[in-house]
C-alpha positions in Angstrom: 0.0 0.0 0.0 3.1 2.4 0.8 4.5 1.7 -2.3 1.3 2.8 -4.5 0.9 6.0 -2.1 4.0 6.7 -3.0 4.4 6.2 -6.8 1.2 8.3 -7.1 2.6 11.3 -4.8 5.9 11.0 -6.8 3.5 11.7 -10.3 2.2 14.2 -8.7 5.6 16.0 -7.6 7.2 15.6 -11.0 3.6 16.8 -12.7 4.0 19.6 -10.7 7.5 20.5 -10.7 7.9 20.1 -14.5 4.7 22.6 -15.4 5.8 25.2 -12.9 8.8 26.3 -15.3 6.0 25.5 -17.9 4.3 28.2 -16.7 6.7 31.0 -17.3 5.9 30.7 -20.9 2.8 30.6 -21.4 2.0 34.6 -20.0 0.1 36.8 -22.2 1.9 39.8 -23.3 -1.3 41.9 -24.0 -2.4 41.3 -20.3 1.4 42.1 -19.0 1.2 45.3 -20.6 -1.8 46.7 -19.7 -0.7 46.0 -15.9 0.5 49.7 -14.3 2.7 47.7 -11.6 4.9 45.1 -13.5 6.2 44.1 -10.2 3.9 42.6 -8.7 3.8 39.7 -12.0 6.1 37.6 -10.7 6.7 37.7 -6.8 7.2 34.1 -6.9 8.0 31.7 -9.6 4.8 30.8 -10.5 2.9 33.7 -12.8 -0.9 34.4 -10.6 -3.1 32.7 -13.4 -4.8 36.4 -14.3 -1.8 36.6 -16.5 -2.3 33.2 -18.3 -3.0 32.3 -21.4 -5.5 29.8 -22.6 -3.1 27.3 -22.4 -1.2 28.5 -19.3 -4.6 28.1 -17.3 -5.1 24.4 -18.0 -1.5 24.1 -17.4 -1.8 25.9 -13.7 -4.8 23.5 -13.4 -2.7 20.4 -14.0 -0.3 22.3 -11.3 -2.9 22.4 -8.6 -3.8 18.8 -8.8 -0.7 17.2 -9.0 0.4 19.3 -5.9 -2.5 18.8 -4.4 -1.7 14.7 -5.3 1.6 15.6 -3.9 0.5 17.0 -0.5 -2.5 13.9 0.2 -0.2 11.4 -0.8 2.2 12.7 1.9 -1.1 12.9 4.0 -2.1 9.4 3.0 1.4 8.2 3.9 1.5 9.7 7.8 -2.1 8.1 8.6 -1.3 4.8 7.1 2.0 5.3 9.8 -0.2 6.2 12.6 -2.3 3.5 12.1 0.2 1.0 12.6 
């Protein structure tokens, strides 16, 4: 059981890890521009999803989920400890 909890919270780590330097290129110029405080774009490295394109949402989408697979597997993993 460990070992399936743990193959799916490694999918989701990668899936997430690999689309967050995804992300970077898929902001829309148009929606850059008309910003009056460029700063505040990228105060972390991960574009807010206002910025997006099309294509960068469903990418931020796949994101989420495989962080949030990420975080329950890890979840998943300390209450099948506990329970032992």
């Amino acid at each position: 059981m460990e070992k399936i909890v743990l193959g799916i919270g490694l999918i989701g780590f990668v899936a997430g890890f690999i689309v967050q330097f995804r992300l970077r290129h898929h902001v829309s110029l148009k929606k850059v521009r008309a910003e009056t405080d460029p700063s505040q774009i990228f105060k972390n490295g991960i574009p807010p999803k206002k910025y997006l394109t099309e294509h960068g949402v469903k990418l931020h989408r796949i994101f989420v989920i495989g962080l949030g697979t990420f975080i329950g597997s890890i979840a998943l993993s300390i209450l099948i400890g506990i329970g032992r």
